[in-house]
N, C-alpha and C positions, 0 to 999 in steps of 0.2 A: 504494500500500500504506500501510494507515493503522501509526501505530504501534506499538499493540496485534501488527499481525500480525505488522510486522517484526521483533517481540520474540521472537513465536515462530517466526515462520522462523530466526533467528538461534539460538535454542535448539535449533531441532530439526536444524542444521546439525552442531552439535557433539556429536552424540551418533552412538556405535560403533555401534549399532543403527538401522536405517534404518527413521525414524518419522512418518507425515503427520497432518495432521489437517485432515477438512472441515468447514468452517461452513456451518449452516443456508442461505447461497444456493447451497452447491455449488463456495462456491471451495473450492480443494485449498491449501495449503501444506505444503513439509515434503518428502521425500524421495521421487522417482519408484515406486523401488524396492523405496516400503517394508513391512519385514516388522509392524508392528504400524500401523493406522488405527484414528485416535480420531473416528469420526462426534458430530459437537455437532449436539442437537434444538433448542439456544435457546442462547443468547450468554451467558449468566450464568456458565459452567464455563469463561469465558476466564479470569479474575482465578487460578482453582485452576491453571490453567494453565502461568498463567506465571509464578505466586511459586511452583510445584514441590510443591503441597500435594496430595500424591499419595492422602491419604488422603481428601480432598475429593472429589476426582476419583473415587477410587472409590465414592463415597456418591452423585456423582453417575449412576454406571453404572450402582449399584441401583434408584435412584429413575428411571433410564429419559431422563435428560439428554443423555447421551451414550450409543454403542455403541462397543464394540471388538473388531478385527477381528485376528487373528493368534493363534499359540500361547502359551500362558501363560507359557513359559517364555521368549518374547520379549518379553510382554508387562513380565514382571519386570523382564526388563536394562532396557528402556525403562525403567521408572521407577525402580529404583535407578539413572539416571543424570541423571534429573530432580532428583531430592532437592539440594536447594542446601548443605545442612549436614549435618555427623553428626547422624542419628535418636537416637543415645545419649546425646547432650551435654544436661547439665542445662539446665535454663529460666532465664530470667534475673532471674527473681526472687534476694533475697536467700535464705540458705540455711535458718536460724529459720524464715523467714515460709513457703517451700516446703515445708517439715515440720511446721508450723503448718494449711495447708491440705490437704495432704494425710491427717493426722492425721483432722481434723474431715470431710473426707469419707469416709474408710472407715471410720469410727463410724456415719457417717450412713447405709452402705451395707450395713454386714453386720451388722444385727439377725436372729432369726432367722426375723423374716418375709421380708426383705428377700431373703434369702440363699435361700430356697424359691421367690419368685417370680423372680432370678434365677438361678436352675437351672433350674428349670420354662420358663423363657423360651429356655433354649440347646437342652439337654436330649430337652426335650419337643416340639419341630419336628416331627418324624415317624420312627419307628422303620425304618419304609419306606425314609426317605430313605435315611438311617445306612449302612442294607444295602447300600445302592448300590455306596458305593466305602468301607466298612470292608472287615473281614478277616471271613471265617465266626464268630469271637468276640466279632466287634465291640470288638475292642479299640480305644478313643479315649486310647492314650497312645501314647508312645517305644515305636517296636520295640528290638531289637537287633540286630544285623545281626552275625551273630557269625562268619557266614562273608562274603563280599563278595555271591556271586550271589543269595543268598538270597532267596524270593521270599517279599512279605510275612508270608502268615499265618505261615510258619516263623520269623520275623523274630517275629512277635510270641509265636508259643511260645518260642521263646529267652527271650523277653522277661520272659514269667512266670517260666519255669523260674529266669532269673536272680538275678530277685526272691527266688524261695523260696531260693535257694542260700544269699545273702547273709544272710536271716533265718535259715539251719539250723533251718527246720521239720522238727520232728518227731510220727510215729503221736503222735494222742490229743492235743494241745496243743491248747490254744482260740487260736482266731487272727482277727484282727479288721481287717476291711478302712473305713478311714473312706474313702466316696465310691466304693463298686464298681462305677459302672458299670451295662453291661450284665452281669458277671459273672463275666469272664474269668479273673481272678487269684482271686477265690472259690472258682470250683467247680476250675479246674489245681490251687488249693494242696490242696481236698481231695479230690481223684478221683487226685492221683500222689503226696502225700506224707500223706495219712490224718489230715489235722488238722481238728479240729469247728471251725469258720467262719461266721462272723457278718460281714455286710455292713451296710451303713446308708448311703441315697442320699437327697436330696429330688427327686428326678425321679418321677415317678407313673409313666411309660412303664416305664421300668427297674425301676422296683420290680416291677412285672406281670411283665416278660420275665423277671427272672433266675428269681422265684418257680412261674414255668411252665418254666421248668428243670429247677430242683431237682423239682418233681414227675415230670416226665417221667426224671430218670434216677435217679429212687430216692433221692434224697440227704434226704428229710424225715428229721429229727431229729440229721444230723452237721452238714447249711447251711441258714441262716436269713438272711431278706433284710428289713431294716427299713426303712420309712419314717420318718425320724428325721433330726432334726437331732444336729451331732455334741454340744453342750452338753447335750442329753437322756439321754446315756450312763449307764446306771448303775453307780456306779465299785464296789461290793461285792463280786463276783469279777473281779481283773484279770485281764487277756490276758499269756499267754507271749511270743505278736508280735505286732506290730501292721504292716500295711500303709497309709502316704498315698499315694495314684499321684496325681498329678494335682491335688493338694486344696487347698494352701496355698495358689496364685494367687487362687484363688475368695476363702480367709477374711480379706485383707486386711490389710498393714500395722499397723491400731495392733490389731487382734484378735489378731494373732499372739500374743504373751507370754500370753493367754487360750488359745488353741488351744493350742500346747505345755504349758501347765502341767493342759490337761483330760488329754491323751495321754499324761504322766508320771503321773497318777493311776490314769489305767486298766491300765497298762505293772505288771506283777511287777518286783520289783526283781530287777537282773540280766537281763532281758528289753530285747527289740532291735525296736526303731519303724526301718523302711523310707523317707523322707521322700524324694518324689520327685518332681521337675516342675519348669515353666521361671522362668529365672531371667533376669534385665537382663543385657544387654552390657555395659552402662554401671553408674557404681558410685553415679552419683546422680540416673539420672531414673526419674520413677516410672510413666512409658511410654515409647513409642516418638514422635518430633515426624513433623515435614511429614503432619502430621494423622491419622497412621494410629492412634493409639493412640484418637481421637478415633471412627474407622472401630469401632473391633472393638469398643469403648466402645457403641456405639449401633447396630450390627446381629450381633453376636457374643455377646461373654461381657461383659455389665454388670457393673458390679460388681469384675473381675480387676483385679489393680494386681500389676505387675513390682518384684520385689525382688531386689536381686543378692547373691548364694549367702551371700558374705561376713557380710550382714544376716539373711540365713536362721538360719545358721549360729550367731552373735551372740544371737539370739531360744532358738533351741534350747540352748544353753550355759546363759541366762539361768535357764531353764525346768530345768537340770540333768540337762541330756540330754546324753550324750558322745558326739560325734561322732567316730566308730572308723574310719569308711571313708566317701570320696570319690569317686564317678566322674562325670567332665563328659563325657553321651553327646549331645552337640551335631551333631554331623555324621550319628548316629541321625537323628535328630528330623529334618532335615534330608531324609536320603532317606523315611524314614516319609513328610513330607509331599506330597513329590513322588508316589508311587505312590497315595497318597489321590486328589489333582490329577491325576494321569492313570487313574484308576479312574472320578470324576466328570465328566471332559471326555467319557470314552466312552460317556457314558450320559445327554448332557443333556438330550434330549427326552423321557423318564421318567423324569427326576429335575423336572425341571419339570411335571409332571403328577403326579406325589407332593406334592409342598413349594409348589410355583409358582414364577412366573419372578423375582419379587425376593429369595425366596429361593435360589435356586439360584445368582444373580447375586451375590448377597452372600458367598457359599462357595465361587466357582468364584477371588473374588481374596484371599477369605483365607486359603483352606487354599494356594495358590500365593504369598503375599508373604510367609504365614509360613515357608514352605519355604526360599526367598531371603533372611529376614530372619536364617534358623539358620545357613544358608550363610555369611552376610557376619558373624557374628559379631553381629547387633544383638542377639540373645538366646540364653540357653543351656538347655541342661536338664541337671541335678545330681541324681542319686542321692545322696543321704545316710543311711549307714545310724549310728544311732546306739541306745546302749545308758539304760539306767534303773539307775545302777552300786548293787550291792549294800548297799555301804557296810561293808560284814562283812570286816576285816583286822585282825584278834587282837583282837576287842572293840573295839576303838581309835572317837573320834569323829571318823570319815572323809568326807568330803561324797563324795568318790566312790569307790574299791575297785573290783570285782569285776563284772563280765558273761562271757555263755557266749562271746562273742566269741573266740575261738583267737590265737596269738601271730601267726600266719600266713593270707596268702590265699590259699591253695592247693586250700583247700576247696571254693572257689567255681568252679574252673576245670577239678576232675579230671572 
């Protein structure tokens, strides 16, 4: 046994999870028994191997280097027990210099053409696909799980419904979705709480599907669906509320203090922006390590960069947005992604005849390591709802005062 192997027999000894791996001549190393086999097509995915760079490894599965054989969800322990270090823990660069570089590349990334070809690049894969293992709404965020057994689509109607509570959408308010999607929180906010609804995506798919919606259930002239970037807004009549699901990962670090001060423009004063989507485990890396963040960098979502809540939060404050209310629905997101991963695992031989097999391969381990990653705390997801305060307390020059926000959260729960 040359060394290489014995490194990873030794590795694959000490893992809870019984794990083998055969190389290209058919020798086996690794565990008789085991519940997950890494089939290697070529000797090059040894080095990702055995420095634990899980995210390598997966890039090597899509590109067809390697196969693996077991259920996902052993496939996961397997490699959250590969990972040599916390995936949270900053880089070892100095601190300046990491904010320095990250700065200049998500300048570099979220222009708004940038920002359209990657949306278009996630997005636009196949509407087909999506179907597969979304919910009938297609909703691609956090459900809520508001009872335990809940089976997803309910899970995502809760999800809306919850949305709208916390905004106290009311008949006739104009209400403004940045990044809706397929629709879902659009056409729930106006078909159960009667509010005129305006959406704006850069996905060309989406824009077609939500637009053959509204046609088909009569909603022309209360919902409208733009292809629009959100810096094209025209801020002349503001919005009562505003809904982000999902949207801030996409606009990037040094764009933010841009994003929130366009949202306070648009926001009536005394009016409540929804800001909602994932945030870092960690409070100063600006991905996930052992390669993964490298992974969903380059067959997922280009462009996303991890910000944790605290930094959200900080940005939005900046921007003079008061943050009224906090929820971390992490353990959501979590089961959300699992039932995606088990909706796509039941369907892989027509989802690969939709999308193809390097796509399907590249979504079968990231909708399952982000499920694992929500689990283990590597990232979170935060609802923040925050107001655009009035300023209006006896004349007074108040930088903030007044929103419809209520003393209490009672509202949202009866």
């Amino acid at each position: 046994m040359n060394p290489i192997e014995h490194l990873i027999e030794r590795k694959f000894s000490n893992l809870q999870t019984g794990a083998a791996v055969v190389l290209p001549g058919g020798r086996r190393l690794g565990a008789a028994d085991a519940s997950v086999t890494l089939t290697l097509k070529e000797l090059s995915p040894l080095a990702h191997l055995v420095a634990g760079q899980v995210g390598l490894l997966a890039g090597d599965y899509v590109e067809g280097r390697i196969d693996i054989d077991g259920t996902m969800r052993d496939v996961m322990a397997v490699a959250a027990q590969m990972i040599p270090a916390d995936p949270t823990a900053a880089g070892t660069a100095s601190s300046w210099w990491r904010t320095l570089l990250s700065h200049a590349k998500s300048v570099g990334h979220h222009s708004a053409e940038a920002d359209a070809r990657q949306v278009q690049f996630h997005y636009d894969v196949s509407d087909d696909f999506y179907a597969l293992w979304l919910d009938p709404r297609r909703v691609y965020s956090c459900a809520y799980y508001r009872e335990a057994g809940m089976p997803l689509a309910h899970a995502q109607e809760a999800k809306l419904d919850h949305v709208c509570r916390k905004l106290m959408l009311r008949e006739g308010e104009r209400f403004l979705d940045i990044g809706a999607g397929w629709g879902g929180l659009l056409l729930w906010a106006a078909e159960h709480y009667g509010v005129k609804a305006t959406g704006i995506t850069l996905s060309k798919n989406q824009h077609e599907h939500v637009n053959r919606l509204i046609a088909e259930r009569g909603l022309q002239g209360r919902v409208q669906m733009q292809l629009l970037d959100y810096r094209a807004l025209p801020e002349e009549e503001p919005w009562d509320k505003i809904a982000s699901i999902g949207m801030f990962e996409h606009v990037g670090r040094a764009m933010l203090p841009t994003y929130f001060a366009k949202i306070r423009r648009l926001l009536k004063p005394g009016g409540l922006l929804m800001n909602h989507g994932i945030t870092a485990g960690g409070t100063r890396n600006a991905q996930l390590g052992a390669g993964i963040g490298e992974f969903i960098e380059r067959y997922i979502f280009p462009g996303g960069e991890l910000l944790h809540v605290s930094h959200v939060l900080r940005e939005m404050a900046d921007s003079f947005l008061e943050a009224i209310d906090v929820e971390n629905l992490r353990p959501h997101y979590a089961r959300t992604l699992w039932a995606w991963s088990d909706a796509l695992e039941s369907r892989l031989s027509h989802a690969a005849e939709v999308a193809g097999d390097r796509v399907v391969r590249a979504y079968r381990l990231y909708l399952a390591g982000s499920a694992m990653s929500f689990e283990r705390g590597w990232i979170s997801l935060h609802q923040m709802l925050a107001s655009r305060p009035s300023g209006n307390v006896d004349d007074g020059p108040m930088r903030g005062a007044q929103s419809v926000f209520p003393f209490q959260r009672s509202y949202i729960y009866k």
